[in-house]
N, C-alpha and C positions, 0 to 999 in steps of 0.2 A: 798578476802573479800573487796568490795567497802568501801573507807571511808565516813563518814558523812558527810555531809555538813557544813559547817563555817558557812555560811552567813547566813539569812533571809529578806524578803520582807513581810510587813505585811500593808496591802490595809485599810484607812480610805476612805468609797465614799463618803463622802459629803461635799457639797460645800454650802458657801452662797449667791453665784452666777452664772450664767454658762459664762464661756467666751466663745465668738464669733469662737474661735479659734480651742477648744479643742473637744477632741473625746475619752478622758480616760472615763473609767468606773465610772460614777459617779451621782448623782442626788441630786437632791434643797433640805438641809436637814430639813427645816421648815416643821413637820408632820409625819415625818419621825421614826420608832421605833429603835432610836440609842443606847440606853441602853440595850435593848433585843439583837442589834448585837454585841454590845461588850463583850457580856455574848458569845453569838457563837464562838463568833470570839476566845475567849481564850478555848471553849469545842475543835475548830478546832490546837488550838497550843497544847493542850492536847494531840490530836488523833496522833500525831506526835512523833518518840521519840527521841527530838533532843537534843543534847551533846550541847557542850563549842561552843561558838559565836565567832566569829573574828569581824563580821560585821552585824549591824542591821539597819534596811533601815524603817521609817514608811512613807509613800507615799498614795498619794491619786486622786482622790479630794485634799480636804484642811484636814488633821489632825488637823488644829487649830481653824475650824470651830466647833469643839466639845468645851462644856462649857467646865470650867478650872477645876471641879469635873469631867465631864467626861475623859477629858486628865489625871488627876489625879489617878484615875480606869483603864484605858489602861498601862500607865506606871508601875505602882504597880503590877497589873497583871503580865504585861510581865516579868517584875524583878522577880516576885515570883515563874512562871516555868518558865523561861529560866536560864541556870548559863551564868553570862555574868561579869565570873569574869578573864575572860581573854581579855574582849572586846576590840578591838581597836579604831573601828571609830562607833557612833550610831547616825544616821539622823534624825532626822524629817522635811518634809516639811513646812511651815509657808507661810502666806495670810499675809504683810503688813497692809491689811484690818482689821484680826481680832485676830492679835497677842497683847493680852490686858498687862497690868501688872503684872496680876493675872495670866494669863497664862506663862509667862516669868518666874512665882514665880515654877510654877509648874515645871517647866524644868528645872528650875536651881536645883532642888531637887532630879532631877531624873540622871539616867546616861547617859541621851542622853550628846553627847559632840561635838553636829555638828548639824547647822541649817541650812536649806536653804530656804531661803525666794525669790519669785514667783515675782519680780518687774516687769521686763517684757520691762516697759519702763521710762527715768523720764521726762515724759510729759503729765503732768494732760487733757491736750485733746486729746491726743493718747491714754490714758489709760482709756477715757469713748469709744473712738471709736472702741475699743477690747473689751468692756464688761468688764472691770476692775472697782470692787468697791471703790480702795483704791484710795490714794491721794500722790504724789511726801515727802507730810509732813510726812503721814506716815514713807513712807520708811526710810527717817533721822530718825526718832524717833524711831524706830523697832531696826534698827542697834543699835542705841544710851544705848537703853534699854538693849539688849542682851549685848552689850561688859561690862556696867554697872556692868550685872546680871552673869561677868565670862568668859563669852563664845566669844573667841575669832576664830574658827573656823569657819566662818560664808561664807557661798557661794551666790552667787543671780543666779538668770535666766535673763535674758535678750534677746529680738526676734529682730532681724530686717529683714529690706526687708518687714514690714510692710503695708497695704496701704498710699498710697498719703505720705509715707516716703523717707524724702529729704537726700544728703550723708550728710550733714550739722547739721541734728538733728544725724543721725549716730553718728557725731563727736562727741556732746556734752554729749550724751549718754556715749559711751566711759569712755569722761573726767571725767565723775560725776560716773561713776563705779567705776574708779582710785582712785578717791579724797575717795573712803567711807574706805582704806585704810583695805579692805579685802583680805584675800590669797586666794580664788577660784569664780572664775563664766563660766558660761553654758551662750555660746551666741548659738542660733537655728536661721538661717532664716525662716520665717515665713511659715510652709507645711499645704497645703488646705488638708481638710481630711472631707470624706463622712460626713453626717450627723452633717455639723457644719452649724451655719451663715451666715459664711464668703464664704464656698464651695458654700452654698443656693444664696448669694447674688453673685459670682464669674459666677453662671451656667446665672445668668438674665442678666448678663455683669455690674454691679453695683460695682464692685470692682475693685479700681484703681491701682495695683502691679507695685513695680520697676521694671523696665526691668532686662532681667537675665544679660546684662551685669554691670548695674550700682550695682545690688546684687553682682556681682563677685567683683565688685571696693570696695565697703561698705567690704566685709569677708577680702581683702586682708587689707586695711587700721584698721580693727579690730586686725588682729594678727600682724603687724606692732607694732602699740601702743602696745599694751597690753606686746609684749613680750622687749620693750622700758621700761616699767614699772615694769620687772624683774618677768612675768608671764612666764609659759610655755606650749608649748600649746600641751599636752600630746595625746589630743585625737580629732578627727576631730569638737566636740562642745566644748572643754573643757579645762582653763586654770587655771593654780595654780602658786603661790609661789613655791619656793622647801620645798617638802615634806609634801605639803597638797592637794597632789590629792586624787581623789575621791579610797576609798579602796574597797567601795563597788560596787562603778561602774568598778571600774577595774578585779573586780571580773565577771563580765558579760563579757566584753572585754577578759577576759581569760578563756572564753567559760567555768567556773567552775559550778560546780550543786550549786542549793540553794532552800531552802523554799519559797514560794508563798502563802500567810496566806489571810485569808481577800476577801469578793465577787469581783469577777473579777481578782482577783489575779491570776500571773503566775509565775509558778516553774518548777524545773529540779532536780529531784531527782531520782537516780538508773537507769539512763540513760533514764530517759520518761520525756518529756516536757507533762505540764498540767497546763491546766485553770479551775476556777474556776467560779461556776454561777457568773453571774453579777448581775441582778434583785435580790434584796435586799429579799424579801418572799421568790426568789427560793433559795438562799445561806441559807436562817436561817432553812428551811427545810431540804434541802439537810446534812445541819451540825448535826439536829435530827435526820436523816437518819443512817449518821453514813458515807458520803462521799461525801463537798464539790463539789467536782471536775467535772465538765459536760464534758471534753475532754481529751483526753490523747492520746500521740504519742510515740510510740517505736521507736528512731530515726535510721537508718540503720551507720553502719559506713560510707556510700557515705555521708550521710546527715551531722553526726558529723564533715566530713573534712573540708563542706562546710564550716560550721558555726564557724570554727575555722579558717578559709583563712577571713570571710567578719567580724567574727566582731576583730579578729586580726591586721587586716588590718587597724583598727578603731584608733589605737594606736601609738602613734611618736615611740615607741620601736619598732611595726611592729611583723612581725611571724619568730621566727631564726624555722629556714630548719631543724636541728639538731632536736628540742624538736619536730616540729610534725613528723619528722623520727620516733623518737621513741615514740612520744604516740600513733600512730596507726600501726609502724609494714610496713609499704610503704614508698618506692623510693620518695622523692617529687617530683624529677625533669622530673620523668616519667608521674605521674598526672599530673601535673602543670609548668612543666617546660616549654611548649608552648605558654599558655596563661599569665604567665610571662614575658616571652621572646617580646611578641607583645606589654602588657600593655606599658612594658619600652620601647621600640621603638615608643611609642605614647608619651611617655615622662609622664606617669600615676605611674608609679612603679621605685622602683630604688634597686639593690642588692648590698646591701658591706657587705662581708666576709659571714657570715651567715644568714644575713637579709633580706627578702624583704620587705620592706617600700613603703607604697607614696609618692609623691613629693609632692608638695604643689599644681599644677595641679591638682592632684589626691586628696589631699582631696577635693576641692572644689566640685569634680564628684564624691566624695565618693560612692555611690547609685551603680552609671554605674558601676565602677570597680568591687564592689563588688559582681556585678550580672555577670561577667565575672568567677568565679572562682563557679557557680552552671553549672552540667553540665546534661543535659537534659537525 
């Protein structure tokens, strides 16, 4: 008998802006029927029949783009079917933009115990040239607010390799990270992705990118500092203090099933990866249906080793040989002992005792290597 899932993922899509950047499942929520989806949205955490939490993830768009009654109604809900009386880490994402007081009030009420707030950059004309509503002041004052209001958990995002981005603002980015005296952040270089602005204004040659080499100089100078500053940098975007890594995203890094709630939403439960409508009318239909879900995939075991070597791999801990010996029943060194064997010879991979790891080469190509261990 398969056990349950721990985790969940539960999809707010709306934003009250679109960044230039992004390509999540999301839309302008101004007109938008968000009250009628929250109502779905808990018929679909219904239709589930999910146990004891470890880890609960609300992710979006912007989850704070809902009024502070509406975030009040989601929270409450979830609280009232979910038992989340074992919970360890509960996220919600947050917009610097539209994280109010009244909404602070609301969180501080609820059991979320982990914020992460979407900066991105602290450079008020970097942040209009990304499509970013918010302001540098925000961000001080969001922080300021949450630690006030408790919550000491507090993570940010931050992109670089942005356009017409100098190593210099890199630096000062950094520094003003450091100074905000939190235990976790997510740096992303900046990835063109279909159907954004930036890809639109990239295809017309409008868009000025750091060279891939001064991006390599910016990531190494970022895990420098940052791990100077008693960060660690656990996962190829992702650093923490000790003991405030992400639980829920390590839970994806350890290829574990979880819930995918919410339009657009993805999950892994009973061995089937599945997405959920995206378009906001097809989800609330689909949920009076009586089945979310527009896709689903029976993953083969070739497929499950993959995705246990790339996003494994994703991790400073890396994949011990030993545990996928034994969760799938195969030799490793027989599947992957070659293309192993090459990576580290390239200087991508490194084995001690029972581990294979990346190098720090290797995260930086994270992507390549990864795509080295799918085998055709």
């Amino acid at each position: 008998m398969q056990s349950k899932p721990t985790s969940a993922y539960v999809h707010v899509p709306f934003c009250t802006q679109i960044c230039f950047y992004c390509d999540f499942s999301k839309v302008f929520i101004k007109n938008q029927p968000v009250d009628d989806y929250l109502v779905h949205l808990m018929q679909e955490v219904d239709s589930y029949d999910i146990r004891t939490l470890r880890t609960l993830y609300i992710g979006g768009g912007t989850p704070t783009a809902l009024s502070a009654k509406q975030l009040d109604f989601l929270l409450q809900e979830l609280d009232k079917r979910l038992d989340l009386s074992q919970i360890e880490e509960f996220t919600i994402e947050a917009n610097p933009g539209d994280l109010t007081a009244e909404k602070v009030e609301v969180l501080a009420a609820s059991k979320v115990n982990r914020v992460s707030l979407g900066v991105q950059t602290f450079d008020d004309l970097m942040l209009k040239k990304i499509g970013r509503s918010h302001t540098v002041k925000d961000i001080y004052d969001n922080i300021d607010r949450l630690k006030q209001a408790g919550f000491h958990n507090i993570s940010i995002d931050l992109i670089y390799a942005l356009p017409g981005q100098t190593i210099d603002q890199v630096k000062e980015n950094v520094a003003r990270a450091i100074g905000l005296d939190i235990p976790h952040m997510s740096l992303y270089s900046l990835i063109l992705e279909n159907h954004t602005v930036f890809m639109n204004r990239m295809r017309r040659g409008k868009l000025n990118l750091p060279q891939e080499d001064t991006e390599a100089e910016m990531f190494d100078y970022i895990i420098s500092e940052l791990e100077q500053a008693g960060f660690e940098h656990y996962e190829i975007s992702n650093f923490s203090k000790p003991g405030f890594e992400s639980r829920h995203n390590l839970m994806y890094w350890d290829n574990a099933e979880y819930y995918g709630l919410g339009a657009g939403a993805s999950g892994y439960v009973d061995g089937i990866r599945y997405r959920n409508h995206g378009p906001i009318r097809h989800y609330l239909k689909a949920v009076e249906e009586g089945n979310a879900r527009v896709h689903e995939e029976v993953l083969s075991k070739q497929e499950q080793m993959e995705e246990e070597m790339f996003l494994g791999l994703r991790k400073k801990s890396g994949v011990s040989i030993t545990r996928f010996s034994q969760k799938f029943g195969e030799d490793f060194k027989k599947i992957y002992g070659d293309v192993v064997a090459e990576l580290a010879t390239d200087g991508l991979l490194k084995v001690e005792h029972d581990v294979v790891r990346m190098t720090k080469k290797g995260l930086f190509l994270g992507d390549t290597v990864a795509e080295k261990f799918i085998i055709d």
